[in-house]
C-alpha positions as YAML, in Angstrom:
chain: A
units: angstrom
residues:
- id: 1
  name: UNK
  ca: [87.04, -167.18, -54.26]
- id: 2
  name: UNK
  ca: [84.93, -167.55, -57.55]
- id: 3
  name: UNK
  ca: [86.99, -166.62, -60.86]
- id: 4
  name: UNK
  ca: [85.13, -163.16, -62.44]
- id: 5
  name: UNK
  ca: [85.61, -161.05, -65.22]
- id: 6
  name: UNK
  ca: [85.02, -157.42, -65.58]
- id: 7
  name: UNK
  ca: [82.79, -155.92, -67.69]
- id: 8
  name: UNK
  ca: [81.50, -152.39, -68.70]
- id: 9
  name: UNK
  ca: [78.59, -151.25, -70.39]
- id: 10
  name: UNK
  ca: [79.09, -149.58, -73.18]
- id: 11
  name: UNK
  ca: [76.32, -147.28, -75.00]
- id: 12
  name: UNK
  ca: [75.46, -148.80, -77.91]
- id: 13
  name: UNK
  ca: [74.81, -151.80, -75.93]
- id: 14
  name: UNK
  ca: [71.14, -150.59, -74.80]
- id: 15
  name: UNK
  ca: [68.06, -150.77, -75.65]
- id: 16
  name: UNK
  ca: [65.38, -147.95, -76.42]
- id: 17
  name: UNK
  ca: [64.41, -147.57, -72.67]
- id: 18
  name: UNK
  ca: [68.37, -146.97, -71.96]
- id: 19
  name: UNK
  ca: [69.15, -150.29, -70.11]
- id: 20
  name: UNK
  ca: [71.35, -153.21, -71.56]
- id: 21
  name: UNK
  ca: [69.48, -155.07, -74.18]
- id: 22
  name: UNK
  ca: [68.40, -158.41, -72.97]
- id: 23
  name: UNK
  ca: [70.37, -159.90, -76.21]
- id: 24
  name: UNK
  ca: [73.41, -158.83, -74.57]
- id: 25
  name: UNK
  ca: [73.24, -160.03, -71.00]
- id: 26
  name: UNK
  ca: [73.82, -163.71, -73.29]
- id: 27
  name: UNK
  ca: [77.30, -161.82, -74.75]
- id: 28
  name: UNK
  ca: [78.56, -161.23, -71.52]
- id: 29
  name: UNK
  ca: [77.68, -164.97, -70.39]
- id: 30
  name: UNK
  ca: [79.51, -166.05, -73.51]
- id: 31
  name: UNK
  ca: [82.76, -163.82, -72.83]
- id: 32
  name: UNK
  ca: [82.96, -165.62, -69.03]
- id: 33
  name: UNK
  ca: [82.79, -168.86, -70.96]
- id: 34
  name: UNK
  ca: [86.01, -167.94, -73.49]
- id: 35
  name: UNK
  ca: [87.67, -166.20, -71.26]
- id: 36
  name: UNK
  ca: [86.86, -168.54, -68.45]
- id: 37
  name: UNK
  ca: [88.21, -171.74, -70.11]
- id: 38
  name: UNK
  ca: [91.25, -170.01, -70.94]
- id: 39
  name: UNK
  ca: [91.49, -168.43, -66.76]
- id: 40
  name: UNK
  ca: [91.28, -172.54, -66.03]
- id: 41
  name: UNK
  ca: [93.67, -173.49, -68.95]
- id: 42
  name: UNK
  ca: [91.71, -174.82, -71.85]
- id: 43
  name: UNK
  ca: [91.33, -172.54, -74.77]
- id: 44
  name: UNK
  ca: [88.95, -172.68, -77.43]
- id: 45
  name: UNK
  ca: [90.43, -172.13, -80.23]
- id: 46
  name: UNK
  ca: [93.16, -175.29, -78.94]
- id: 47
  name: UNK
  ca: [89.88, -177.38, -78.65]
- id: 48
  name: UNK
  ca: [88.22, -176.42, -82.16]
- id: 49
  name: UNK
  ca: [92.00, -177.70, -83.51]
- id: 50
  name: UNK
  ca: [91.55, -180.60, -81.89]
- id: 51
  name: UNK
  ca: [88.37, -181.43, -83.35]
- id: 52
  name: UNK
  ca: [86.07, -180.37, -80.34]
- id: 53
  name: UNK
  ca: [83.62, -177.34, -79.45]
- id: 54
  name: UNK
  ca: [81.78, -176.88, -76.56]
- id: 55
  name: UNK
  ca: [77.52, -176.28, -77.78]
- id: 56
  name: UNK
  ca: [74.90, -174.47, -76.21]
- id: 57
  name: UNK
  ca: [71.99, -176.89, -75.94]
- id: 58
  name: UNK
  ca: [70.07, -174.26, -73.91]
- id: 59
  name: UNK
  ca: [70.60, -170.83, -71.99]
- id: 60
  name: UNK
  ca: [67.68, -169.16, -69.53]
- id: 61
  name: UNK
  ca: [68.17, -165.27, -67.99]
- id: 62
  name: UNK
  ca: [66.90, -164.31, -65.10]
- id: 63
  name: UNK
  ca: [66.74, -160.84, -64.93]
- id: 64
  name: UNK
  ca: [67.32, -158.90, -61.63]
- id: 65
  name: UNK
  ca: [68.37, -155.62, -61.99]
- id: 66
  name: UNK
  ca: [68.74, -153.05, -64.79]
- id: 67
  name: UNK
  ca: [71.89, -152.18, -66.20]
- id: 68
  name: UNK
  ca: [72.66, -148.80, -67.34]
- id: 69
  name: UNK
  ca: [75.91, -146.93, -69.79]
- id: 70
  name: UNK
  ca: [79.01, -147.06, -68.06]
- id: 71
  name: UNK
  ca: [77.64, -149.67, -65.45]
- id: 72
  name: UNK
  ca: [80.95, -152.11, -64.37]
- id: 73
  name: UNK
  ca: [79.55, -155.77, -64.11]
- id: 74
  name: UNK
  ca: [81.55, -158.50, -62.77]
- id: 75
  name: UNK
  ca: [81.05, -162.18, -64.60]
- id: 76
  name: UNK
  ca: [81.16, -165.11, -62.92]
- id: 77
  name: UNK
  ca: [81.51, -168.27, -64.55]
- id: 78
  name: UNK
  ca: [80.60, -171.78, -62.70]
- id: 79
  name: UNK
  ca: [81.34, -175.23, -63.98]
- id: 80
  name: UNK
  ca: [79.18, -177.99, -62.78]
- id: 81
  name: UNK
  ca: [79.49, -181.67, -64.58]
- id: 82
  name: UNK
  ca: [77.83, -184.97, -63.93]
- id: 83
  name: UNK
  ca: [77.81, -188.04, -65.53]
- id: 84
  name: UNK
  ca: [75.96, -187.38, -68.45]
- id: 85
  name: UNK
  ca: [77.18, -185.49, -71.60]
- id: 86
  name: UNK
  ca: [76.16, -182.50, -70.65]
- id: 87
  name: UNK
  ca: [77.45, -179.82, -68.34]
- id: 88
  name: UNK
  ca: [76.38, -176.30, -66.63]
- id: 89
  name: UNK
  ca: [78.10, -173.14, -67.01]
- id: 90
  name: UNK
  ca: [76.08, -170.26, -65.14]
- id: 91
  name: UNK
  ca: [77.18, -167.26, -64.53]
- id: 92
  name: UNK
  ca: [75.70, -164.16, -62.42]
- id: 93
  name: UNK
  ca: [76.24, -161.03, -63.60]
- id: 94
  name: UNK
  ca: [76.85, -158.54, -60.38]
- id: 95
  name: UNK
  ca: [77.49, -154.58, -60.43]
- id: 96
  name: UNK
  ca: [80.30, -153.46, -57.85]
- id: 97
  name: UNK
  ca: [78.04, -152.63, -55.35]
- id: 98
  name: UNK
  ca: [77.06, -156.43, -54.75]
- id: 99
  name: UNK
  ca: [73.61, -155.87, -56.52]
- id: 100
  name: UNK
  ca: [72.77, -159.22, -58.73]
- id: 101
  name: UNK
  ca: [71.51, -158.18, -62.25]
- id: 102
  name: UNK
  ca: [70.81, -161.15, -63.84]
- id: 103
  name: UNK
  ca: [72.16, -164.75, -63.27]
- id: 104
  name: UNK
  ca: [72.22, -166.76, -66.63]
- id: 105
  name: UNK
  ca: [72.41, -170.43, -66.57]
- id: 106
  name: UNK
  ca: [73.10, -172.20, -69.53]
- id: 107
  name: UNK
  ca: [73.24, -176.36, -70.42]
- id: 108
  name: UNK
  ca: [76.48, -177.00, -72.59]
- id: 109
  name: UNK
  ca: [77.98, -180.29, -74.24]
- id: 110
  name: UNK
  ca: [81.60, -180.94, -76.43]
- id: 111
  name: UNK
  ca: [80.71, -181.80, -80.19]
- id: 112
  name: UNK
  ca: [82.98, -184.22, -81.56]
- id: 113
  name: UNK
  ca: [83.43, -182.05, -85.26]
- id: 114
  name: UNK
  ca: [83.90, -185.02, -87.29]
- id: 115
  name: UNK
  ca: [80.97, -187.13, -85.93]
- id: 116
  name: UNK
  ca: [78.92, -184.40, -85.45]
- id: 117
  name: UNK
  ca: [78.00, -185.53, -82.24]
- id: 118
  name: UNK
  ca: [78.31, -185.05, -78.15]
- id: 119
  name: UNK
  ca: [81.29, -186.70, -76.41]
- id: 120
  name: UNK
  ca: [80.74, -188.93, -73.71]
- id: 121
  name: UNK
  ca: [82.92, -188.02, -71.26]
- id: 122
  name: UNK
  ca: [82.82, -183.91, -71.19]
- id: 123
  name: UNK
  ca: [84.78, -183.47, -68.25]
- id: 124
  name: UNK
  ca: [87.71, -185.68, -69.22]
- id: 125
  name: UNK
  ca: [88.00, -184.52, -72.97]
- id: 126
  name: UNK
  ca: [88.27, -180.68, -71.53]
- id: 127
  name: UNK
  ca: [90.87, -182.33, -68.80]
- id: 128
  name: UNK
  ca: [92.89, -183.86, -71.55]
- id: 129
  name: UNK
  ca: [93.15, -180.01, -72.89]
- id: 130
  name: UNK
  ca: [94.47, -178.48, -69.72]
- id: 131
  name: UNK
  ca: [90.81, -177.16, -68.34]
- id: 132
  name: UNK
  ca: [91.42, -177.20, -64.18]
- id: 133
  name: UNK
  ca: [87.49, -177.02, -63.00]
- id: 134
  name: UNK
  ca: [88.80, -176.00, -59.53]
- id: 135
  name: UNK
  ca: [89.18, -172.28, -60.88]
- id: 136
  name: UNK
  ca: [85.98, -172.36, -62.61]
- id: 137
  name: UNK
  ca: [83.99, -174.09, -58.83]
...
């Protein structure tokens, strides 16, 4: 079972054509990050204390499907890591039906505050603060 959040889109959110602006297909991305992290026991705000942040170094959409007012999305959020500093998060963005809208896939790493710099050792920094990957894939 993959960990999801629910989402609904609200009007404001669109653009002048009356589907979700592309801006905010990266908001919902970023809310199955937060809220993500916190499902698999590592929240944010305990890493920012700590002197950590996890970065976006890059995030690509692929759009599939429009999105209209009062549309219910569910998030996914998948954590991949390797043995670099960097990590995935990508998450596909799916209406109740099953239909795929967009999947977003996005390259993070965990800034060290003070030096301003990646850690080495993502994965074991985000451990050390609780984060279970097994919820997150």
């Amino acid at each position: 079972m993959t960990w999801t959040t629910p989402i609904t889109v609200r009007s404001y959110e669109l653009d002048a054509l009356g589907h979700l602006n592309h801006a905010v297909y990266h908001q919902y991305a970023e809310v199955a990050r937060v809220q993500g992290f916190a499902a698999a026991g590592c929240e944010w705000d305990g890493l920012i204390k700590a002197g950590t942040a996890p970065v976006l170094l890059q995030s690509t959409i692929n759009f599939r499907r429009e999105l209209r007012a009062g549309d219910t999305v569910h998030v996914d959020l998948v954590l991949k890591f390797g043995a670099s500093k960097t990590f995935s998060a990508d998450s596909t963005i799916t209406k109740l039906d099953g239909t795929v809208s967009a999947e977003v896939t996005c390259l993070l790493g965990l800034m060290d505050l003070t030096a301003r710099k990646l850690v080495a050792d993502p994965q074991a920094v985000l451990a050390g603060h609780g984060l279970d990957v097994s919820v997150l894939g």
